[in-house]
C-alpha positions as CSV (number, residue, x, y, z in Angstrom):
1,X,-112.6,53.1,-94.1
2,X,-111.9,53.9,-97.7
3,X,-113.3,57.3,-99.1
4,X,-114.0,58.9,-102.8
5,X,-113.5,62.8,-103.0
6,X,-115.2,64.3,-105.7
7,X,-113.5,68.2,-105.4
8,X,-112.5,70.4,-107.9
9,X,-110.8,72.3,-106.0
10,X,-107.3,70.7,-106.4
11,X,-105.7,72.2,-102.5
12,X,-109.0,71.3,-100.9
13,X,-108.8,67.9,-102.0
14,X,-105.2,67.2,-101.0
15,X,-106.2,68.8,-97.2
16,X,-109.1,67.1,-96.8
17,X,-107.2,63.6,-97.9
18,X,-104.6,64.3,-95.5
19,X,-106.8,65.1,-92.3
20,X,-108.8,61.9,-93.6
21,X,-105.7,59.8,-93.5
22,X,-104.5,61.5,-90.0
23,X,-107.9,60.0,-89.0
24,X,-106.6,56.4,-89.8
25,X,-108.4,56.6,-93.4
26,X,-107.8,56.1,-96.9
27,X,-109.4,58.4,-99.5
28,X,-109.1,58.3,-103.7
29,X,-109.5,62.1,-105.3
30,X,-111.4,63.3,-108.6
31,X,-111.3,66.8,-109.9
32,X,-114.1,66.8,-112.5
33,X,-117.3,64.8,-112.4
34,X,-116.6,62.5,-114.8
35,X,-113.4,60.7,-113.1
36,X,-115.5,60.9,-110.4
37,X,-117.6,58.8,-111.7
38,X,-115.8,56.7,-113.2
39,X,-114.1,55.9,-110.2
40,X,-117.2,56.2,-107.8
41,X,-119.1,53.3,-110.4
42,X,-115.8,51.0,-109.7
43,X,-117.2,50.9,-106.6
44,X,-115.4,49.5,-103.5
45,X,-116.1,52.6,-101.0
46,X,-117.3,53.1,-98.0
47,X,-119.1,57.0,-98.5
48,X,-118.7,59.5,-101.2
49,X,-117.9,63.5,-100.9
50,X,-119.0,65.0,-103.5
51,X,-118.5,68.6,-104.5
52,X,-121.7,69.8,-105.9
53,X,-120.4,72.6,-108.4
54,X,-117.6,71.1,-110.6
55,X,-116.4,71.2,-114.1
56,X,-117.7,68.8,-116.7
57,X,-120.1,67.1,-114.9
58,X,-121.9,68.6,-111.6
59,X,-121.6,66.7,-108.3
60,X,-125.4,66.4,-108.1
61,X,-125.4,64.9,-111.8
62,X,-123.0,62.1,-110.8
63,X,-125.2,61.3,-107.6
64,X,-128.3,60.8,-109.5
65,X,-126.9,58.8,-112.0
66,X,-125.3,56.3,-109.5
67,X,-128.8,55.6,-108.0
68,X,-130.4,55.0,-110.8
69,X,-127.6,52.6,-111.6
70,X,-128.9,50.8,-107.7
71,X,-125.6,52.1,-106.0
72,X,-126.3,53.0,-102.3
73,X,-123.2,54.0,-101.2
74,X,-123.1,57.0,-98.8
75,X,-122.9,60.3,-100.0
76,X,-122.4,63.1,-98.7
77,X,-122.7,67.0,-101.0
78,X,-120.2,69.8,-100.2
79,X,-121.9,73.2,-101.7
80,X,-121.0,76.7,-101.2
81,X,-124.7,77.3,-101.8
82,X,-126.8,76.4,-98.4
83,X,-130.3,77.5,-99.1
84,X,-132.8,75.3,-98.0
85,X,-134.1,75.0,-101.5
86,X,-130.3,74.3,-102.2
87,X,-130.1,71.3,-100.1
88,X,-133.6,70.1,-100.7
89,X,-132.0,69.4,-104.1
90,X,-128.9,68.0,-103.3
91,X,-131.0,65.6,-100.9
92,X,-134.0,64.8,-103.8
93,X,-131.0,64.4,-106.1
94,X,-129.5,61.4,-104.2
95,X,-127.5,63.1,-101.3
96,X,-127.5,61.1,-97.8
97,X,-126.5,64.4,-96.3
98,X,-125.4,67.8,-97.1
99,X,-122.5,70.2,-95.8
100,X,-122.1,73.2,-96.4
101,X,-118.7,75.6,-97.2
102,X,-116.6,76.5,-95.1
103,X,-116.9,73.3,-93.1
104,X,-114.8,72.0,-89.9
105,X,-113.2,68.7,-90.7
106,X,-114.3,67.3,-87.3
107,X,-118.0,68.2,-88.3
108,X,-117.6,66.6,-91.9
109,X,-115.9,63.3,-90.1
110,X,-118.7,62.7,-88.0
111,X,-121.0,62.9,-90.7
112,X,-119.2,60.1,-92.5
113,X,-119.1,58.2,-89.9
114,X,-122.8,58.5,-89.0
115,X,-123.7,58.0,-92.9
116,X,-121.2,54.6,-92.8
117,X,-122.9,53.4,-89.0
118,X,-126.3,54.5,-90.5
119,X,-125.8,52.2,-93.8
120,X,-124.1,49.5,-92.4
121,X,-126.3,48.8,-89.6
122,X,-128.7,46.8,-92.1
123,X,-125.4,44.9,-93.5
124,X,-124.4,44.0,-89.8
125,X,-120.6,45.3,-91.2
126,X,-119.9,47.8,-88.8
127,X,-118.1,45.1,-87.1
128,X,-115.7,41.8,-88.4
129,X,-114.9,38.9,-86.5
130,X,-112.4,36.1,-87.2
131,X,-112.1,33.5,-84.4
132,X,-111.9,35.6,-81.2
133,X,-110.9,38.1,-82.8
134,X,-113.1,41.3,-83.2
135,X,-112.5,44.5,-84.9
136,X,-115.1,47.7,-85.0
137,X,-114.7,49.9,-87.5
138,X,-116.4,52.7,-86.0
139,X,-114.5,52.7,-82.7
140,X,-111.7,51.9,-84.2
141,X,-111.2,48.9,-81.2
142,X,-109.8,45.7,-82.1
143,X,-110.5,42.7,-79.1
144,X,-108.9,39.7,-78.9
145,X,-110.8,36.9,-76.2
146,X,-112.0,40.3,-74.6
147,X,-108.6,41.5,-74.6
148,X,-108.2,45.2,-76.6
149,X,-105.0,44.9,-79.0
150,X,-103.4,48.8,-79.7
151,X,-102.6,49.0,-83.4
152,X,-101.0,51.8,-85.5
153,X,-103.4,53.8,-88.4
154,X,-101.9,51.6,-90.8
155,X,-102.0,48.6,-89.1
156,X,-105.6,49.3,-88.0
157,X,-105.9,49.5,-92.1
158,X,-104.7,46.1,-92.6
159,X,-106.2,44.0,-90.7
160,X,-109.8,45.9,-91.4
161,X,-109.0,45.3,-95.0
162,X,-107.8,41.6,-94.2
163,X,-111.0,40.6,-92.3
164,X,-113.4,42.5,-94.5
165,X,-112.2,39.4,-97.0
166,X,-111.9,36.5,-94.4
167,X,-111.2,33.3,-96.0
168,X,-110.2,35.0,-99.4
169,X,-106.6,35.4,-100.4
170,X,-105.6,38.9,-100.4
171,X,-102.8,39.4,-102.9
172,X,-99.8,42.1,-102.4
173,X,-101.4,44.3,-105.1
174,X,-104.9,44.5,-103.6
175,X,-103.1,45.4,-99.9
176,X,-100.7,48.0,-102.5
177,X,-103.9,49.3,-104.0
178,X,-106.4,49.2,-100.6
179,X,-104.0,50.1,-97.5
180,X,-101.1,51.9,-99.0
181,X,-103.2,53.9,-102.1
182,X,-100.5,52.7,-104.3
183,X,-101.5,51.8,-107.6
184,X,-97.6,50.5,-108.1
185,X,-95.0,48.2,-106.5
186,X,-92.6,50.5,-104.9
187,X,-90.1,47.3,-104.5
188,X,-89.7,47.6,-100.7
189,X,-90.6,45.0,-97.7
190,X,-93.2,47.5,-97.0
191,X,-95.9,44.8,-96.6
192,X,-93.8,41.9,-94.9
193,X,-92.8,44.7,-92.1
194,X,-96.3,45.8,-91.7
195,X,-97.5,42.0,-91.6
196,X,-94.8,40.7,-89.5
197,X,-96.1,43.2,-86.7
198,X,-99.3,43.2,-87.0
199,X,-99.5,39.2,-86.6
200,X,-97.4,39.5,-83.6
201,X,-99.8,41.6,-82.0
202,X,-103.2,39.7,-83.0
203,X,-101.1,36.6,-82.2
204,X,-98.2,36.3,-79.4
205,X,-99.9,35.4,-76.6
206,X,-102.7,33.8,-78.6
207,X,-103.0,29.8,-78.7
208,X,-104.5,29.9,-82.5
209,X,-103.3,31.7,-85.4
210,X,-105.4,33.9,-87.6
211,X,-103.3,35.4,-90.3
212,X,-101.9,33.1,-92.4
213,X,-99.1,33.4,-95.7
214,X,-100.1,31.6,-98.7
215,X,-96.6,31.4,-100.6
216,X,-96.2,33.0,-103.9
217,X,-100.6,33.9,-103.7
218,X,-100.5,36.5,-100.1
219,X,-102.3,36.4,-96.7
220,X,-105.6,34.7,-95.3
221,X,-107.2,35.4,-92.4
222,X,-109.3,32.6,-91.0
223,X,-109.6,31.0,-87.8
């Protein structure tokens, strides 16, 4: 799953990116309210933390604005300040949940997830399927005919981000940008090494193949 954290606080940020891609995710960071924004109105995320207290804009400022604009996407308020009147705000202001500081990562993980399982259950996304192929992005199990396939963090990236856009061609950038962060080529086989394994363990064994090259466009999956 793919994150935006809205933090301030620069060495918070990094840490909680890190334990968030330990956890097989991928997370953007904004210090101030307005790149948050910015980068939240882009759009393309799973769930939102957002600091509630930041500089130039306020966390709850940003989450208010974003529903009004119809966004729903999950969003959950860090705060030092955990009155109930507090988070009474933080929930009237647009907040799907509230956590307060000092938080456990393994508490604050859970709550994503349960904010993404809550809002995708009435999308029907918290599962793709391509052929006989299944992925869940909750349980983080991938099924082939019934059979479970072991991937790596990154790998498990991948092929989420490939089937979220079955029958679309995914190009190097968008897999540069989406799985590996980058916002740049680094010039390395980075991707061919990472598709080259990950098709031979959705496919050996398999009688159909789902990942497919488009030369000089990128991949496809589709049955």
């Amino acid at each position: 799953m793919k994150f935006l954290i809205i933090e301030d606080d620069v060495e918070a940020a990094k840490y909680l990116r890190h334990a968030l891609d330990e956890a097989g995710h991928v997370a953007d960071l904004a210090h101030n309210g307005i790149d948050g924004f910015a980068l939240a109105d882009h759009g393309g995320y799973d769930a939102l933390v957002v600091d509630r207290m930041m500089p130039k804009r306020d966390g709850l400022s940003v989450v208010a604005e974003l529903r009004e604009n119809g966004d729903n996407t999950p969003v959950l308020i860090l705060s030092a300040l955990g009155e109930v009147d507090d988070r009474v705000t933080g929930l009237r202001a647009g907040g799907d949940d509230y956590l307060t500081k000092p938080y456990a990562f393994s508490e604050l993980l859970a709550r994503l997830e349960a904010l993404v399982r809550r809002g995708s259950a009435s999308e029907n996304q918290s599962q793709y399927q391509v052929g006989d192929l299944v992925l869940d992005r909750l349980s983080r199990e991938v099924k082939r005919a019934d059979q479970t396939i072991l991937l790596q963090p990154r790998e498990f990236r991948l092929l989420e981000y490939l089937m979220r856009n079955a029958g679309q061609v995914v190009t190097r950038t968008m897999l540069l940008e989406h799985v590996w962060d980058y916002h740049f080529d680094p010039q390395t086989n980075v991707i061919d090494v990472h598709i080259s394994r990950l098709r031979s363990k959705i496919e050996r064994g398999f009688d159909k193949p789902l990942l497919h090259t488009i030369r000089g466009a990128g991949y496809v999956m589709r049955a």
